[in-house]
C-alpha positions in Angstrom: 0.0 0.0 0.0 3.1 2.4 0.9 4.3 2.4 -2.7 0.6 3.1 -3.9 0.3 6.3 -1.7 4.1 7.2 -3.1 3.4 6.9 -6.7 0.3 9.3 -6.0 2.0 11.4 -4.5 4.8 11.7 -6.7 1.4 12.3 -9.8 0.8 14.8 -7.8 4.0 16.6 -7.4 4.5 16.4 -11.1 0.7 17.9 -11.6 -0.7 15.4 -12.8 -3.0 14.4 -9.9 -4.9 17.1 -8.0 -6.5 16.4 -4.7 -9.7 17.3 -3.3 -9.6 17.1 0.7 -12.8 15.4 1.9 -12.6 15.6 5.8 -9.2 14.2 6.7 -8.8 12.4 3.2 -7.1 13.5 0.2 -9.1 11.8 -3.1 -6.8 11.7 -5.5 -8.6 13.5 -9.2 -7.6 14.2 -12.9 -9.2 16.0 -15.3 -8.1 14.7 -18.6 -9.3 10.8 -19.9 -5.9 9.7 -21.1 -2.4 10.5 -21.4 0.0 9.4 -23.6 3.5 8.7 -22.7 6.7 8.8 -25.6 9.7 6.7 -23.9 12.7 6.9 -26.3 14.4 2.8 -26.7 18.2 3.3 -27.2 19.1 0.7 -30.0 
C-alpha cells in the first residue's frame, strides 16, 4: 500500500494528480481521460 500512496503522490508533485480534501482524506482526481506517454528505446 506504501508504494501506492508514493506513486500518487509523486502524480501529484508532477501535476498530474490534483487532490480534493474530503474531511481528513485526500481523493486523488484528474481532469483529462488519457495521457500518452513517448519513452525513447536506445538501439
Amino acid at each position: 500500500m506504501r508504494q501506492v500512496h508514493d506513486a500518487v503522490t509523486e502524480l501529484g508533485s508532477l501535476g498530474l494528480v490534483e487532490f480534493q480534501e474530503e474531511g481528513r482524506a485526500k481523493k486523488p482526481t484528474v481532469w483529462y481521460d488519457s495521457i500518452s506517454v513517448d519513452i525513447p528505446v536506445a538501439v
